[in-house]
C-alpha positions, 0 to 999 in steps of 0.5 A: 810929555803932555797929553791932551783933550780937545772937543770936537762937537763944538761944545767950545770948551777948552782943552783939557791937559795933564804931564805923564809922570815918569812912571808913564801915568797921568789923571785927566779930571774934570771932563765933561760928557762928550766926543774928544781928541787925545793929543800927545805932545812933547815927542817928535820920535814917536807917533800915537800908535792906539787909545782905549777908554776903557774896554773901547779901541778908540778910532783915529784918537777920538773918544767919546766920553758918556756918563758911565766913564765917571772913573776911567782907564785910558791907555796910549800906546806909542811907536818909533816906527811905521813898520810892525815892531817888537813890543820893546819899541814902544811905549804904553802910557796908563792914566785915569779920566775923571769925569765931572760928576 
């Protein structure tokens, strides 16, 4: 699986992605300042169910980036399901936004 940063306020930059590792962690470097997307590719069974950076709850998977999140806890949740379900069916994935110093 692949996780991804796309910008979103036309900065044309290009997306910024990385692999999870199999113990579910990831190192996203080198992100600039700024309003991002996070995509999840890599698993058709299961959906983005939340992103934090941080302390924040990002709303519809858009984060923004400022230039106190230089080393950042982002944390992706999955489900395989639409309906509310026991923790066992999903999956968090942890990883680190480093940002461009």
């Amino acid at each position: 699986m692949q996780v991804s940063l796309s910008a979103l306020d036309g900065t044309g930059l290009s997306d910024i992605r990385t692999k999870i590792n199999n113990d579910g962690s990831f190192v996203l470097a080198d992100v600039a300042p700024g309003n991002y997307d996070v995509r999840l590719s890599g698993s058709a069974e299961a959906w983005v169910k939340s992103v934090g950076l941080g302390l924040r709850e990002a709303v519809e998977r858009r984060i923004e980036v400022t230039e106190s999140d230089i080393v950042a806890p982002l944390q992706i949740t999955l489900s395989r399901s639409l309906r509310r379900l026991p923790a066992r069916s999903r999956r968090t994935w942890d990883g680190l936004l480093e940002a461009v110093r």
